[in-house]
Each structure stands twice: as C-alpha cells, then as structure tokens.
PDB file of the backbone (N, CA, C, O) and the ligand in Angstrom, with CONECT records:
HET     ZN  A 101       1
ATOM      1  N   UNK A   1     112.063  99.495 142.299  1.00  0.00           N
ATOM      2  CA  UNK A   1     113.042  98.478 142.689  1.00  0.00           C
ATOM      3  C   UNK A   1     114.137  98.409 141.632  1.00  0.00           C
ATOM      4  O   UNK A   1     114.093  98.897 140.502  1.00  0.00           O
ATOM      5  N   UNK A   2     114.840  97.918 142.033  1.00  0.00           N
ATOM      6  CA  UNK A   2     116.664  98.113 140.894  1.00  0.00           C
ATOM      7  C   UNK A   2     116.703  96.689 140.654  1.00  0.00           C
ATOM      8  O   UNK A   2     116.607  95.940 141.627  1.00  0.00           O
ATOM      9  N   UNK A   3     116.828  96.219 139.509  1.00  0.00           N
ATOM     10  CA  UNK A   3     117.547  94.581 139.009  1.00  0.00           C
ATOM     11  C   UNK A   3     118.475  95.299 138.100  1.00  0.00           C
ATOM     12  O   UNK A   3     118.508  96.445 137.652  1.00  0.00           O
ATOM     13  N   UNK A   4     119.488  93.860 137.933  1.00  0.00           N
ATOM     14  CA  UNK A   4     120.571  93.705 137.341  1.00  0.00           C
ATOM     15  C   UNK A   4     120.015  92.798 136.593  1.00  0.00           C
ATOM     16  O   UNK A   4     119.107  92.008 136.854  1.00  0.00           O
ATOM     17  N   UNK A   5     120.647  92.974 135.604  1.00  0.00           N
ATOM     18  CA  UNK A   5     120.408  92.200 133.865  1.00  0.00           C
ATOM     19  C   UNK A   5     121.588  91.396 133.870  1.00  0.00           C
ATOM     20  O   UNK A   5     122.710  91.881 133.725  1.00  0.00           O
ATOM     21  N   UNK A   6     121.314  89.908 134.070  1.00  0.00           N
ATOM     22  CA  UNK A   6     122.407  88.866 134.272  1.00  0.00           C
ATOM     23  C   UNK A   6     123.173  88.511 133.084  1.00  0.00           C
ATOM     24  O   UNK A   6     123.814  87.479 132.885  1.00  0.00           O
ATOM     25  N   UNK A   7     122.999  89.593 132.269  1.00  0.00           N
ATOM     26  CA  UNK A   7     123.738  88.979 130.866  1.00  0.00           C
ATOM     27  C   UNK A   7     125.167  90.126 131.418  1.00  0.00           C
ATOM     28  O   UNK A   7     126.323  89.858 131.747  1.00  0.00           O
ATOM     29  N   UNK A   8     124.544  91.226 131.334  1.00  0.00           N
ATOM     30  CA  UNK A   8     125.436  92.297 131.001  1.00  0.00           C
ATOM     31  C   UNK A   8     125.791  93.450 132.285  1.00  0.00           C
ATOM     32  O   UNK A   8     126.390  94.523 132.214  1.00  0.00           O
ATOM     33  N   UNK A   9     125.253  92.857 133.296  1.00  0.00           N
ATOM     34  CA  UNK A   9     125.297  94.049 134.825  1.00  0.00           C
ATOM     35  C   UNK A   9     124.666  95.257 134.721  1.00  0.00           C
ATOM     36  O   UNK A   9     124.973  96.069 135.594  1.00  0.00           O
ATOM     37  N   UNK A  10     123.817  95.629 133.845  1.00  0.00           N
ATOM     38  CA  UNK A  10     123.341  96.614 133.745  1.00  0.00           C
ATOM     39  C   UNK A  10     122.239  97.159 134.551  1.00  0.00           C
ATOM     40  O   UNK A  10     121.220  96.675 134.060  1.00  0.00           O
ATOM     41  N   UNK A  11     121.872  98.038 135.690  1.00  0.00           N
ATOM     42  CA  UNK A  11     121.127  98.187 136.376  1.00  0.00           C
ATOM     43  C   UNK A  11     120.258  98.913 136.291  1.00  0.00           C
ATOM     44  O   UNK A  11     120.563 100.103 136.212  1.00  0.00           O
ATOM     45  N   UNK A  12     119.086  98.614 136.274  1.00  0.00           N
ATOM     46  CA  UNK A  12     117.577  99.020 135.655  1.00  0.00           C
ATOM     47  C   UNK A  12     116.734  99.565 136.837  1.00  0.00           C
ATOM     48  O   UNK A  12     117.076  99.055 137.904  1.00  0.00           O
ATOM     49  N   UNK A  13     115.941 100.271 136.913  1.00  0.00           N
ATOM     50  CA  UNK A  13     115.232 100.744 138.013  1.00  0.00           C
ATOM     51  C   UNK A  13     113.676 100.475 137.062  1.00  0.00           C
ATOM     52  O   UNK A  13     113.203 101.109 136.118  1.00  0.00           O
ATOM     53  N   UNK A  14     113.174  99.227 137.818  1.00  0.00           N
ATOM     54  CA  UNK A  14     111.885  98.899 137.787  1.00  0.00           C
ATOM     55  C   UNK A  14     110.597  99.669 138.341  1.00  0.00           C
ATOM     56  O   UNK A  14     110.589  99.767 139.568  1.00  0.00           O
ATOM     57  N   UNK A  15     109.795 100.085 137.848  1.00  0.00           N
ATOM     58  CA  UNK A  15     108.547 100.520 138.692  1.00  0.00           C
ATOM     59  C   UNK A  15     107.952  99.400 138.971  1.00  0.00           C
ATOM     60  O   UNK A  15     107.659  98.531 138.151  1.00  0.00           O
ATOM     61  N   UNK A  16     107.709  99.373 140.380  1.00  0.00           N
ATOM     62  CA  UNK A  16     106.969  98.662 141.324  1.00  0.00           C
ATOM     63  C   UNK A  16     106.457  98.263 140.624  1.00  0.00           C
ATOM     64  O   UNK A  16     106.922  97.258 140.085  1.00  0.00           O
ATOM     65  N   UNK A  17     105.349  98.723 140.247  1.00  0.00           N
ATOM     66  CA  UNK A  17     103.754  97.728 140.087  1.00  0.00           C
ATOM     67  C   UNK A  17     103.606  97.320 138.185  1.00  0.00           C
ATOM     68  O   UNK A  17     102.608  97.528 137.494  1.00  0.00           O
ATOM     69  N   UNK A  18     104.593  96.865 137.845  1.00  0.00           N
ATOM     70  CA  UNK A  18     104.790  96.605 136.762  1.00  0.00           C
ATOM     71  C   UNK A  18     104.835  95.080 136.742  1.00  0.00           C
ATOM     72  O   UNK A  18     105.034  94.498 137.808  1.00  0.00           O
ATOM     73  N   UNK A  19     104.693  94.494 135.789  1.00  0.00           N
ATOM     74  CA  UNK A  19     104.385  93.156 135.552  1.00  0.00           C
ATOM     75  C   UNK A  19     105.636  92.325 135.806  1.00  0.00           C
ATOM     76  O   UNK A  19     105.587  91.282 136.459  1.00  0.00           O
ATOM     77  N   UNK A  20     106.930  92.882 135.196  1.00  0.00           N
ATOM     78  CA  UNK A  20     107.775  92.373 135.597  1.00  0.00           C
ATOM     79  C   UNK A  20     108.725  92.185 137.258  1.00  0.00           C
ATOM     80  O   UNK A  20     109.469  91.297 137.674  1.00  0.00           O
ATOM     81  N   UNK A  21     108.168  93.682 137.945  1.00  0.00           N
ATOM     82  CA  UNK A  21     108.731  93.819 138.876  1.00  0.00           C
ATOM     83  C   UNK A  21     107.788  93.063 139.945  1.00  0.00           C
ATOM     84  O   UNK A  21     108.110  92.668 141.066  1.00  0.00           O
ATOM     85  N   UNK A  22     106.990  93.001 139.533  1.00  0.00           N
ATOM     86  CA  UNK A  22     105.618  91.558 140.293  1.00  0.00           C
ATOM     87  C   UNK A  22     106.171  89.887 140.297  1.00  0.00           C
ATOM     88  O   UNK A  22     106.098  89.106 141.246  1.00  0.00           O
ATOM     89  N   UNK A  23     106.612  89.681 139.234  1.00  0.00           N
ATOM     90  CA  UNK A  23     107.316  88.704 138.733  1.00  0.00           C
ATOM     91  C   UNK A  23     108.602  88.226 139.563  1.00  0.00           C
ATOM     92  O   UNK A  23     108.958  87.188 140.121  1.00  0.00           O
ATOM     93  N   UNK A  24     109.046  89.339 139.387  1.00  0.00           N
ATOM     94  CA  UNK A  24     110.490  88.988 139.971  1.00  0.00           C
ATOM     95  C   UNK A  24     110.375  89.222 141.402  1.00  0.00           C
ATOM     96  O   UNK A  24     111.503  88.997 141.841  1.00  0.00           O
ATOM     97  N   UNK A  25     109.668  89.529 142.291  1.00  0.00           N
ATOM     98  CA  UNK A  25     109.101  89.506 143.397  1.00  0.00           C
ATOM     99  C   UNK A  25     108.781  88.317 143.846  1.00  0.00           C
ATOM    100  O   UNK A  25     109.118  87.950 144.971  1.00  0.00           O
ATOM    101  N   UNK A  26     108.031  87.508 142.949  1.00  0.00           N
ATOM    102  CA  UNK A  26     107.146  86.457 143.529  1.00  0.00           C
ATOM    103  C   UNK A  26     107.964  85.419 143.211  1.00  0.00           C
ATOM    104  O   UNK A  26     107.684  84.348 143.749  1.00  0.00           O
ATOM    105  N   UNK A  27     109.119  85.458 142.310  1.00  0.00           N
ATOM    106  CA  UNK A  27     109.333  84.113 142.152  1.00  0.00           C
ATOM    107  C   UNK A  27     111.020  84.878 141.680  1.00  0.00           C
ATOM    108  O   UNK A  27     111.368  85.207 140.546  1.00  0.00           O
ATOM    109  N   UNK A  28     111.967  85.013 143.206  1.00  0.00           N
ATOM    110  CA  UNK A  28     113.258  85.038 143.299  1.00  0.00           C
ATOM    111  C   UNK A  28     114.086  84.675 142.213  1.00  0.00           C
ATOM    112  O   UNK A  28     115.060  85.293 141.785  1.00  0.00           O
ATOM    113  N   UNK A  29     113.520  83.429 141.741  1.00  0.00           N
ATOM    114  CA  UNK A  29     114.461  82.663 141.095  1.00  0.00           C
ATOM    115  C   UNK A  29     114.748  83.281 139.701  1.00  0.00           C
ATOM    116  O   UNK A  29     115.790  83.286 139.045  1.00  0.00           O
ATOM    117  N   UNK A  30     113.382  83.859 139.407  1.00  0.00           N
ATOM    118  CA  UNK A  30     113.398  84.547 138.448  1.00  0.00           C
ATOM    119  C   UNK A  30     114.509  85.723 137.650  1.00  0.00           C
ATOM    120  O   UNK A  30     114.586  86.777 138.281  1.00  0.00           O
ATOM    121  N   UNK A  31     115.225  85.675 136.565  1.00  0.00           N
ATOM    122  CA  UNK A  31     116.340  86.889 136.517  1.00  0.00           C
ATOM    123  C   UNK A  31     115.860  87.570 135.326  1.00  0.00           C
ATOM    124  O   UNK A  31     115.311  87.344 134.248  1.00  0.00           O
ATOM    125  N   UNK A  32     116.300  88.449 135.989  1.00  0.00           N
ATOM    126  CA  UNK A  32     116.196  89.837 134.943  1.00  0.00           C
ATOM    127  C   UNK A  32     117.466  89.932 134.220  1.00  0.00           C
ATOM    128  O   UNK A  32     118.676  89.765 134.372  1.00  0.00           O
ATOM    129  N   UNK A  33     116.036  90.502 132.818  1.00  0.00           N
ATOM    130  CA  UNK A  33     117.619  91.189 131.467  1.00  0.00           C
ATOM    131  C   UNK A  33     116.746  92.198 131.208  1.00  0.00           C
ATOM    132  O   UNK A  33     115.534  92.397 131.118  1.00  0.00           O
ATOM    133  N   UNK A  34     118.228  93.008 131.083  1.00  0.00           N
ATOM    134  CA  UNK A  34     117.745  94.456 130.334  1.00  0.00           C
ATOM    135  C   UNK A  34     117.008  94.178 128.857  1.00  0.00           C
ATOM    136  O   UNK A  34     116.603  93.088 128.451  1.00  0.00           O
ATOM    137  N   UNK A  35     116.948  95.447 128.178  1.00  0.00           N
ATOM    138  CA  UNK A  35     115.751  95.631 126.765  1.00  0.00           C
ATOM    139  C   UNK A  35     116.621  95.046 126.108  1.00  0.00           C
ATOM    140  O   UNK A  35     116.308  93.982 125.575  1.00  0.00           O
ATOM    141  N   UNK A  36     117.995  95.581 125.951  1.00  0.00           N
ATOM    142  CA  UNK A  36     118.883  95.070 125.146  1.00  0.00           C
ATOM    143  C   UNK A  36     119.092  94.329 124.879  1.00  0.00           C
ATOM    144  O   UNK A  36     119.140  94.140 123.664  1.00  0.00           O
ATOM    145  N   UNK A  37     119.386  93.312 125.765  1.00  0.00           N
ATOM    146  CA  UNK A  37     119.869  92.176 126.368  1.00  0.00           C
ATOM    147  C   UNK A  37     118.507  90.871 126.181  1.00  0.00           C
ATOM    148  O   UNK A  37     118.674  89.662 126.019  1.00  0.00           O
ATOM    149  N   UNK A  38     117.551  91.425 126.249  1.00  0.00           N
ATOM    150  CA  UNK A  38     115.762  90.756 125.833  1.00  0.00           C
ATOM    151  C   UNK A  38     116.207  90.767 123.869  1.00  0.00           C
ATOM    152  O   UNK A  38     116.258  89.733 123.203  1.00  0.00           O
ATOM    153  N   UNK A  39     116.426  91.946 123.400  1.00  0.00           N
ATOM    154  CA  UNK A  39     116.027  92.605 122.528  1.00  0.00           C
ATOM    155  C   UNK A  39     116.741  91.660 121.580  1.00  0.00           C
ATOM    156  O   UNK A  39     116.228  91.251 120.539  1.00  0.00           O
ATOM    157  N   UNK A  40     118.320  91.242 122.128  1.00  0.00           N
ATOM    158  CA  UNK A  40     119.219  90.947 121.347  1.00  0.00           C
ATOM    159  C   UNK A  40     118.611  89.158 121.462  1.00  0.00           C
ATOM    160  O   UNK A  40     118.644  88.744 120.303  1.00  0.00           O
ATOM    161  N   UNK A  41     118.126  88.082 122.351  1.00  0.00           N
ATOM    162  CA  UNK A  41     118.056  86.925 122.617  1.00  0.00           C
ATOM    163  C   UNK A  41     116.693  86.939 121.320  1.00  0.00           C
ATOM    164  O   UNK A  41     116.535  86.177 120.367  1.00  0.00           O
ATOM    165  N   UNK A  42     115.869  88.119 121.768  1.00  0.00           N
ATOM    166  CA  UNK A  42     114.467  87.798 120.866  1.00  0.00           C
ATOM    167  C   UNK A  42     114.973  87.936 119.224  1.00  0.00           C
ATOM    168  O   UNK A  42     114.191  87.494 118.381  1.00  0.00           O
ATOM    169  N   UNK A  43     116.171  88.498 118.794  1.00  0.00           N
ATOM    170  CA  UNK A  43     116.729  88.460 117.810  1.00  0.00           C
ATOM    171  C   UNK A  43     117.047  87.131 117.421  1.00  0.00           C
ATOM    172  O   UNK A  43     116.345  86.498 116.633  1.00  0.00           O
ATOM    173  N   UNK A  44     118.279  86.600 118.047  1.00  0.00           N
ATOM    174  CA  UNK A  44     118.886  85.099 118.030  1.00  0.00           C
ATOM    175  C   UNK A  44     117.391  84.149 118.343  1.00  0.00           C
ATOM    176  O   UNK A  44     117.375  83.121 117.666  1.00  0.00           O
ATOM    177  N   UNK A  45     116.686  84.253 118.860  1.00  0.00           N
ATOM    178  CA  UNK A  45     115.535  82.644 118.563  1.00  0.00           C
ATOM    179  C   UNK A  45     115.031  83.408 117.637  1.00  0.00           C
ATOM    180  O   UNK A  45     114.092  82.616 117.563  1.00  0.00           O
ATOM    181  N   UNK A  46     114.768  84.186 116.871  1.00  0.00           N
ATOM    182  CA  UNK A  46     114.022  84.678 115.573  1.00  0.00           C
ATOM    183  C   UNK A  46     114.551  83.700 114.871  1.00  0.00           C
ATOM    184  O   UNK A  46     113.858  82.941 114.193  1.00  0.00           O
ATOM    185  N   UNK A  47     116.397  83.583 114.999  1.00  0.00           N
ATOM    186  CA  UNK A  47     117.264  83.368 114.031  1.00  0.00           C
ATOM    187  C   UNK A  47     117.241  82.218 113.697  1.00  0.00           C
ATOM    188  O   UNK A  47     117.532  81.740 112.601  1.00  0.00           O
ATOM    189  N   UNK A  48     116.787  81.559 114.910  1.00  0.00           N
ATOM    190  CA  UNK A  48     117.136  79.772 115.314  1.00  0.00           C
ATOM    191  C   UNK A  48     116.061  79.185 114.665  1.00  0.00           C
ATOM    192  O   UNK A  48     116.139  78.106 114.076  1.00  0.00           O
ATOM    193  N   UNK A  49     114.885  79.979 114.770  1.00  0.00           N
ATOM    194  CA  UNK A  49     113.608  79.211 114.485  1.00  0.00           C
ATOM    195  C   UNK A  49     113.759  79.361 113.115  1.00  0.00           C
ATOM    196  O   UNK A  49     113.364  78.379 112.488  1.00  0.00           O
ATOM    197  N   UNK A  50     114.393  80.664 112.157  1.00  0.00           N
ATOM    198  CA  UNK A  50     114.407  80.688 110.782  1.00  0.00           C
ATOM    199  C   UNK A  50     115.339  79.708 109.831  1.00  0.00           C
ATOM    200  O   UNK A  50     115.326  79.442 108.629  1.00  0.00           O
ATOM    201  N   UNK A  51     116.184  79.286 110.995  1.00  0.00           N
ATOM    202  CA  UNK A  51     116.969  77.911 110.265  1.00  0.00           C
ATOM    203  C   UNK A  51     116.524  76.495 111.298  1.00  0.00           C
ATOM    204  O   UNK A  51     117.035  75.378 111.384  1.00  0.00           O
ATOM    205  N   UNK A  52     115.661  76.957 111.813  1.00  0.00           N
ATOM    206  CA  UNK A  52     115.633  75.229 112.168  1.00  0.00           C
ATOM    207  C   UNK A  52     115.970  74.638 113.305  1.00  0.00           C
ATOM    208  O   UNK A  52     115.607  73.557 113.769  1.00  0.00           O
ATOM    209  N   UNK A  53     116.893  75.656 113.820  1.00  0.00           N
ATOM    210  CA  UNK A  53     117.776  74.917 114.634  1.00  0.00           C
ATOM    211  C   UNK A  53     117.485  75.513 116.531  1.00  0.00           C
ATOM    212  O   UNK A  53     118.240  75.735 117.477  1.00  0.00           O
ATOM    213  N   UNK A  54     116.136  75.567 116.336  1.00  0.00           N
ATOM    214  CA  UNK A  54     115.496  76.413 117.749  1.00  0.00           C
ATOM    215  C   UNK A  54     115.531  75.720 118.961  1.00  0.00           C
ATOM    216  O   UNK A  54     114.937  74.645 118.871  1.00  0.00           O
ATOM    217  N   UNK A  55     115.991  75.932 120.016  1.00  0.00           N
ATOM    218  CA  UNK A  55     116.132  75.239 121.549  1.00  0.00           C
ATOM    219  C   UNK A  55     115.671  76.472 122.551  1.00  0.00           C
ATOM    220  O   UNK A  55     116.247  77.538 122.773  1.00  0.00           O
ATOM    221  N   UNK A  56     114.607  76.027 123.002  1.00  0.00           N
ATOM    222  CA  UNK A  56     114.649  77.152 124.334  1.00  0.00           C
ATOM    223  C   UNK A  56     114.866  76.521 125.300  1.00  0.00           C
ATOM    224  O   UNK A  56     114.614  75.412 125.774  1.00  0.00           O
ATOM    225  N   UNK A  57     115.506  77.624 125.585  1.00  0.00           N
ATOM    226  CA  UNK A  57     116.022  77.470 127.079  1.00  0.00           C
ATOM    227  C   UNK A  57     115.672  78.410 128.163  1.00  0.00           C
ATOM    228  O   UNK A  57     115.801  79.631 128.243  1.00  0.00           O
ATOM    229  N   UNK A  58     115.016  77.196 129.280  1.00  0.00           N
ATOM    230  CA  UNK A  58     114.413  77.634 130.143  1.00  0.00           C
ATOM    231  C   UNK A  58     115.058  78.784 131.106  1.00  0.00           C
ATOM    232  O   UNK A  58     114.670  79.930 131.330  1.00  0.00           O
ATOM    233  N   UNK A  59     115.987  78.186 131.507  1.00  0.00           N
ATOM    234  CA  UNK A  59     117.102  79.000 132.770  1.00  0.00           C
ATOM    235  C   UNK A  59     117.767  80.018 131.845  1.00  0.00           C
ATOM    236  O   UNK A  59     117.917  80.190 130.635  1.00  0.00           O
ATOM    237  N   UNK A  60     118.155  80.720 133.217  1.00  0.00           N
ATOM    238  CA  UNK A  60     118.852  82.061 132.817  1.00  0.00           C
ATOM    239  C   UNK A  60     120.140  81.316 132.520  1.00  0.00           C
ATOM    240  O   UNK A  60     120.448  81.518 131.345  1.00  0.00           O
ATOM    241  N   UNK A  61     120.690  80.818 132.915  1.00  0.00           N
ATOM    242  CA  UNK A  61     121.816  79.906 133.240  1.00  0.00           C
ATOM    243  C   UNK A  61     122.615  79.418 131.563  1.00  0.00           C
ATOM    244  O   UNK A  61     123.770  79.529 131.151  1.00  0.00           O
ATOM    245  N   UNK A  62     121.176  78.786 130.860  1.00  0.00           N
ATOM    246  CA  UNK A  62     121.483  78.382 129.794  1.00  0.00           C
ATOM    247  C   UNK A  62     121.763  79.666 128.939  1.00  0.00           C
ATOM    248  O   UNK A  62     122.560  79.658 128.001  1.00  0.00           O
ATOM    249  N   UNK A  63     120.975  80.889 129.370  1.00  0.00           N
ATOM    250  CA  UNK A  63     121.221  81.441 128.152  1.00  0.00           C
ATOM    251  C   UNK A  63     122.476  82.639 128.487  1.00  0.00           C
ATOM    252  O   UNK A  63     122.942  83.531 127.779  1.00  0.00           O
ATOM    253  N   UNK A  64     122.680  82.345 129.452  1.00  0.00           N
ATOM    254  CA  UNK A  64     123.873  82.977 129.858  1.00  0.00           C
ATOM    255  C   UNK A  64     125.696  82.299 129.157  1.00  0.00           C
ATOM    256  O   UNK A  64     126.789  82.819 128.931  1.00  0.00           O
ATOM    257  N   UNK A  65     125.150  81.031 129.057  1.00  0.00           N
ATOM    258  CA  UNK A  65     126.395  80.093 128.647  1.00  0.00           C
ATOM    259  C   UNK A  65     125.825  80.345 126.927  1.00  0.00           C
ATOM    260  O   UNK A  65     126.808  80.289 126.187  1.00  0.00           O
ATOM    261  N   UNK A  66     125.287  80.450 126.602  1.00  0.00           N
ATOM    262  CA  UNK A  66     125.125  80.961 125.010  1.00  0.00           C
ATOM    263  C   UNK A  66     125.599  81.602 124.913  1.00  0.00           C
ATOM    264  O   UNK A  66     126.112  81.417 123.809  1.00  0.00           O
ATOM    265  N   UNK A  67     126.139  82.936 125.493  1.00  0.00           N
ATOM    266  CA  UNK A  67     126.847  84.355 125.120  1.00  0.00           C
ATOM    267  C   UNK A  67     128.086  83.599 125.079  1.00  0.00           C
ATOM    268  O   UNK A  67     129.146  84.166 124.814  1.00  0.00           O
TER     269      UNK A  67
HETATM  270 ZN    ZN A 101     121.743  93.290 129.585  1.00  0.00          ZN2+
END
C-alpha cells in the first residue's frame, strides 16, 4: 500500500502486513510520516525533554503546525 508522509509529501510504499500498514488501515485517522520525517520529530522531543520544555502532541495536525 502507498502513504504519504503529511509533513513532507513523500510517498512510501508500505508492505501490507506490517505493523504500521495494519495501523493505518484500521484507524483512517491515523497519518503517516516518512523515516525522516519520524527521525527528525524523534530528534526535536529528545530535544524538548532535554530542556524541559516537552509537549506531546497527539494529532498529526499539531505537529504539522510545529514545522
Ligand atoms: Zn516526511
């Protein structure tokens, strides 16, 4: 299956029976990000939590208005 990575449009070709592509199956609402795009957010809350200043955010939404 193909998702788009809502940060950056980047289009990924999922294998089926993968955890994520199960995921995003079952629950629409759900959005996909590329590695990068994972890689770079799991960077920034590293960052947040190392000063203090950590908020997660649930929705794609929020972390889309962070960029
Ligand atoms: Zn991306």
């Amino acid at each position: 299956m193909r998702v788009k990575c809502v940060i950056c449009d980047t289009i990924e070709e999922l294998v089926d029976d993968t955890l994520e592509a199960k995921r995003l199956r079952n629950r629409p609402i759900h959005t996909h990000m590329c590695s990068n795009c994972h890689d770079r957010i799991e960077q920034r809350t590293k960052e947040r939590i190392a000063t203090g200043n950590f908020h997660f955010y649930r929705s794609s939404r929020k972390i889309e208005e962070d960029f």
